[in-house]
DOROKE-62200 format. One record per residue (C-alpha): residue number from 1; chain; x, y, z. Coordinates in nm, 4 decimals, padded with zeros to 6 digits, always signed. Last residue first. Example, Ala and Ser with C-alpha at 12.3 -4.5 7.8 and 13.67 -1.06 7.14 Angstrom:
BEGIN
{2, 'A', {+01.3670, -00.1060, +00.7140}} {1, 'A', {+01.2300, -00.4500, +00.7800}} 
This chain:
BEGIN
{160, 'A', {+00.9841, -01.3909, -01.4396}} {159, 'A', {+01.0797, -01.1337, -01.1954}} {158, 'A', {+00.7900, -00.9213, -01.2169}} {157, 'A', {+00.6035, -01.1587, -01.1618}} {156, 'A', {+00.7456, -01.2586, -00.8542}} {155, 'A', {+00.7389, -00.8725, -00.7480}} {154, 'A', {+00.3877, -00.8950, -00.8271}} {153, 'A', {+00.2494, -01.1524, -00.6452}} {152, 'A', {+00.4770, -01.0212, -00.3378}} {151, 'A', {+00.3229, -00.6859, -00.3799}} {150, 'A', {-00.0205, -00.7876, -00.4116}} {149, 'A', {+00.0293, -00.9785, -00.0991}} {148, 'A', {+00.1812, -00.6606, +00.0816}} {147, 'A', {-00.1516, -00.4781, -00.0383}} {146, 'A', {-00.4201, -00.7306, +00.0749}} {145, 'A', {-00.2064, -00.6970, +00.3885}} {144, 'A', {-00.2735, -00.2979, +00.4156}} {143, 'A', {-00.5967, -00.3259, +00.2956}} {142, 'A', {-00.6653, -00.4680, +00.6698}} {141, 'A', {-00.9837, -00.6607, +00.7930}} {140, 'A', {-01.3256, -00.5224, +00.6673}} {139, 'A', {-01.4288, -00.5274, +01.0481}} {138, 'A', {-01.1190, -00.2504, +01.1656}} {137, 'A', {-00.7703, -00.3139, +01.1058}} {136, 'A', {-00.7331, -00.0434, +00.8213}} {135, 'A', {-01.0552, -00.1184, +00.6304}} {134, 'A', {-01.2864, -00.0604, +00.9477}} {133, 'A', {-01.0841, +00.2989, +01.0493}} {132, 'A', {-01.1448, +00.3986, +00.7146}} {131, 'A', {-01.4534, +00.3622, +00.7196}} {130, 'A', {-01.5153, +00.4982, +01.0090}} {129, 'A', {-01.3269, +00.8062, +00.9093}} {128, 'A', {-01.5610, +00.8620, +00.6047}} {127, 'A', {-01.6004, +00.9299, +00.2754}} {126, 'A', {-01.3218, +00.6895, +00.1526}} {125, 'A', {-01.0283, +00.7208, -00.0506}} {124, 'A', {-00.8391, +00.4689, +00.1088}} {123, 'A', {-00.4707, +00.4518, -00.0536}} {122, 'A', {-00.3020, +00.1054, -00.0947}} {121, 'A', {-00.1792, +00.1272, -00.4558}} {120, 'A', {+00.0800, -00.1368, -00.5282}} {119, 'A', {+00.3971, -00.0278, -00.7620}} {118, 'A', {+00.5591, -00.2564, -00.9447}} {117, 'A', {+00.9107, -00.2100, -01.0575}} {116, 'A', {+00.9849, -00.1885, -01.4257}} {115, 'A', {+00.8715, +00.1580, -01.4203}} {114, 'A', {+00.6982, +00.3829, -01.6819}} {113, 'A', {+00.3698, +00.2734, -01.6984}} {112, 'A', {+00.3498, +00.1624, -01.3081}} {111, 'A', {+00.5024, +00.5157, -01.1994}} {110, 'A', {+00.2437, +00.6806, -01.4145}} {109, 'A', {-00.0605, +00.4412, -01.2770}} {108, 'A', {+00.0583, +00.5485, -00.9109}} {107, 'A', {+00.0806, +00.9531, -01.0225}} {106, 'A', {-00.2744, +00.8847, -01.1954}} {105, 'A', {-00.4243, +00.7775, -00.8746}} {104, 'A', {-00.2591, +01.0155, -00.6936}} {103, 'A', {-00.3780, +01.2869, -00.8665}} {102, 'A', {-00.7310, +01.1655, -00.9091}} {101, 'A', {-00.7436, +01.1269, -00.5033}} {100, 'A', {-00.5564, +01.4575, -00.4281}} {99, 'A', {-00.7936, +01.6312, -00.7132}} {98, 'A', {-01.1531, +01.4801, -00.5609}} {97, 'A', {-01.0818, +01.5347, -00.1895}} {96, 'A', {-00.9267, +01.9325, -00.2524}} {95, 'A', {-01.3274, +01.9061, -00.3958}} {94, 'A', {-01.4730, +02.0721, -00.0610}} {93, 'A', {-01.6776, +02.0084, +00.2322}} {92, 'A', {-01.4716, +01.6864, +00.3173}} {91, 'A', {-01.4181, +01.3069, +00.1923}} {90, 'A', {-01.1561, +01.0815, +00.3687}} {89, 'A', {-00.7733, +01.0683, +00.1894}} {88, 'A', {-00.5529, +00.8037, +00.3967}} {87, 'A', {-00.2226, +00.6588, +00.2423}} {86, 'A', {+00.0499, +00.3849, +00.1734}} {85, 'A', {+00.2224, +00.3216, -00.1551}} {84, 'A', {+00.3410, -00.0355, -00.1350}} {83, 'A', {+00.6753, -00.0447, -00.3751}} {82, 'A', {+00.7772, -00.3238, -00.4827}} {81, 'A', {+01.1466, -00.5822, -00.5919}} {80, 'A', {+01.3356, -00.2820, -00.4255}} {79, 'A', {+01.6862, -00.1688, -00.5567}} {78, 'A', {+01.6252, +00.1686, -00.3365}} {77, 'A', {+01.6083, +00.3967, -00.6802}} {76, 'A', {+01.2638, +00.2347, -00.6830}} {75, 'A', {+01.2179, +00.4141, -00.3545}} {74, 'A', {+01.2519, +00.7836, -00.5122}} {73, 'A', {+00.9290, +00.7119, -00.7560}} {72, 'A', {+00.7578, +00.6111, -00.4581}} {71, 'A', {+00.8523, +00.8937, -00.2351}} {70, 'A', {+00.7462, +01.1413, -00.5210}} {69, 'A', {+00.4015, +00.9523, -00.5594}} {68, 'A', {+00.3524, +00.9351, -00.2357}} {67, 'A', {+00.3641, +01.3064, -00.1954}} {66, 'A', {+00.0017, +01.3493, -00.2645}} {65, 'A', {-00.0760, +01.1050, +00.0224}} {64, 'A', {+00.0381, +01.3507, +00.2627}} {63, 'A', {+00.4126, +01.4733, +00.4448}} {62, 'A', {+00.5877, +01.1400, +00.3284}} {61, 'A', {+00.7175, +00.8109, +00.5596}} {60, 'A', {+00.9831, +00.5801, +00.4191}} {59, 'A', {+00.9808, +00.2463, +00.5009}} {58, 'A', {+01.2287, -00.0069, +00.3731}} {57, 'A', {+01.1873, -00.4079, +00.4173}} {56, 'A', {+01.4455, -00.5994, +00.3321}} {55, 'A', {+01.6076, -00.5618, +00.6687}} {54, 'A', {+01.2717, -00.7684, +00.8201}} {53, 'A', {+01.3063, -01.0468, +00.6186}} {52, 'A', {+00.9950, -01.1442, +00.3489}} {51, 'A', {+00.8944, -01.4794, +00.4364}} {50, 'A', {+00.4898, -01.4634, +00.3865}} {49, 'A', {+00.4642, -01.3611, +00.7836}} {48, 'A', {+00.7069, -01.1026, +00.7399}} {47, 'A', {+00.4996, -00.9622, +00.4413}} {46, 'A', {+00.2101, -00.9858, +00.5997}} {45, 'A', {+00.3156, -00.8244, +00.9432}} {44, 'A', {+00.4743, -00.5210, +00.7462}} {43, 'A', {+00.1067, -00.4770, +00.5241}} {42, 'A', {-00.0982, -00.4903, +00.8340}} {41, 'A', {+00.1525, -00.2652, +01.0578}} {40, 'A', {+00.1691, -00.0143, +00.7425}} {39, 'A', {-00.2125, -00.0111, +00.7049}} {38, 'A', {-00.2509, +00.0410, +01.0527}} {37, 'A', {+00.0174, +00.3126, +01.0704}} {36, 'A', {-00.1888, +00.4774, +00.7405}} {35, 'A', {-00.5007, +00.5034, +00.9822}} {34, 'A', {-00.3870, +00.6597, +01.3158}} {33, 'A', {-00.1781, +00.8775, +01.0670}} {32, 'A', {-00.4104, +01.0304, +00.9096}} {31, 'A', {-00.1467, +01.2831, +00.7030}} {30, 'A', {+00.1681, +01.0987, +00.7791}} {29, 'A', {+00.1492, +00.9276, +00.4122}} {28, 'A', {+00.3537, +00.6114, +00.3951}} {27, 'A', {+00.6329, +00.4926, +00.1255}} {26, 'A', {+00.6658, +00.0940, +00.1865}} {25, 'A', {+00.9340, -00.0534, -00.0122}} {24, 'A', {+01.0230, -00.4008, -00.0211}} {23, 'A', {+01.2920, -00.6234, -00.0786}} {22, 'A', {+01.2303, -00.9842, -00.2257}} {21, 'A', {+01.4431, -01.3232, -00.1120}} {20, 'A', {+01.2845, -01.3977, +00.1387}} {19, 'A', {+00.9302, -01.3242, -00.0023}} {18, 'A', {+00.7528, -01.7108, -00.0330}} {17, 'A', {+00.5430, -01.7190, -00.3362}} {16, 'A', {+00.1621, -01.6935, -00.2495}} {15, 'A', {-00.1024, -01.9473, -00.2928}} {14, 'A', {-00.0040, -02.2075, -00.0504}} {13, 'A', {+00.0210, -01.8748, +00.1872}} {12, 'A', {-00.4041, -01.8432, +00.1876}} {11, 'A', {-00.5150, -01.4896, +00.2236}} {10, 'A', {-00.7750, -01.3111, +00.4478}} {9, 'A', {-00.7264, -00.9765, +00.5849}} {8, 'A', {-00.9136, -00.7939, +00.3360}} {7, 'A', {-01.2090, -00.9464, +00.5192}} {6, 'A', {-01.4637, -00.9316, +00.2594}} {5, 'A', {-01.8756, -00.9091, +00.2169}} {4, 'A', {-01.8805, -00.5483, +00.2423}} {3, 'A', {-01.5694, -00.5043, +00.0746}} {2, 'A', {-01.5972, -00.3850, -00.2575}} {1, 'A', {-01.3466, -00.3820, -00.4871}} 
């Protein structure tokens, strides 16, 4: 999605169920870290502010964004109603960017194939720091929160 022309911040609560009564998991890469804790804070503050209570809400951090898909598949052991996969990859001089993107990609899709639990995908893949920095609190708003509203939407659909 591109957000040029949208503050991922943005969301209307008449639109989205209340969380109380949903548990969370949020699995977060450590590897740019200034980043992924922005995306954490934006996707914790949404979810509190959307009902969710603070001890239903697990975070578990991981060594890259490569290892999310471990930590995810671990955290649907937790008895969580989603799992927000957290992470950072930003484009160097070689192609490690293209394999830890595709792999992690495919891990998430996996996890979503084979799980009854969704899964939301909140890993930046973007070419450069700054733009990471402006989609993780920055002028594009947070993908951190558009994340924690995905989850809700799909943890309520999940339980229908």
């Amino acid at each position: 999605m591109a957000t040029a022309n949208h503050n991922l911040s943005n969301y209307d609560k008449n639109t989205i169920p209340n969380a109380k009564d949903f548990r969370f998991g949020i699995v977060v890469s450590e590897w740019n870290d200034t980043i992924t804790n922005g995306l954490f804070q934006g996707a914790y503050d949404a979810l509190i502010d959307c009902g969710a209570l603070a001890d239903n809400i697990i975070k578990w951090d991981v060594p890259g964004s490569f290892e999310l898909i471990y930590g995810s598949k671990k955290m649907l052991d937790q008895n969580v109603d989603a799992v927000i996969a957290i992470g950072c990859v930003i484009q160097g001089e070689t192609k490690h960017f293209d394999f830890v993107c595709e792999g992690v990609t495919h891990g998430i899709k996996a996890l979503n194939l084979t799980s009854d639990t969704p899964v939301i995908f909140c890993v930046l893949t973007d070419n450069t720091m700054q733009q990471s920095i402006d989609r993780s609190g920055g002028k594009h708003g947070n993908k951190g929160t558009e994340a924690a509203i995905a989850a809700i939407k799909m943890a309520e659909l999940s339980r229908r």
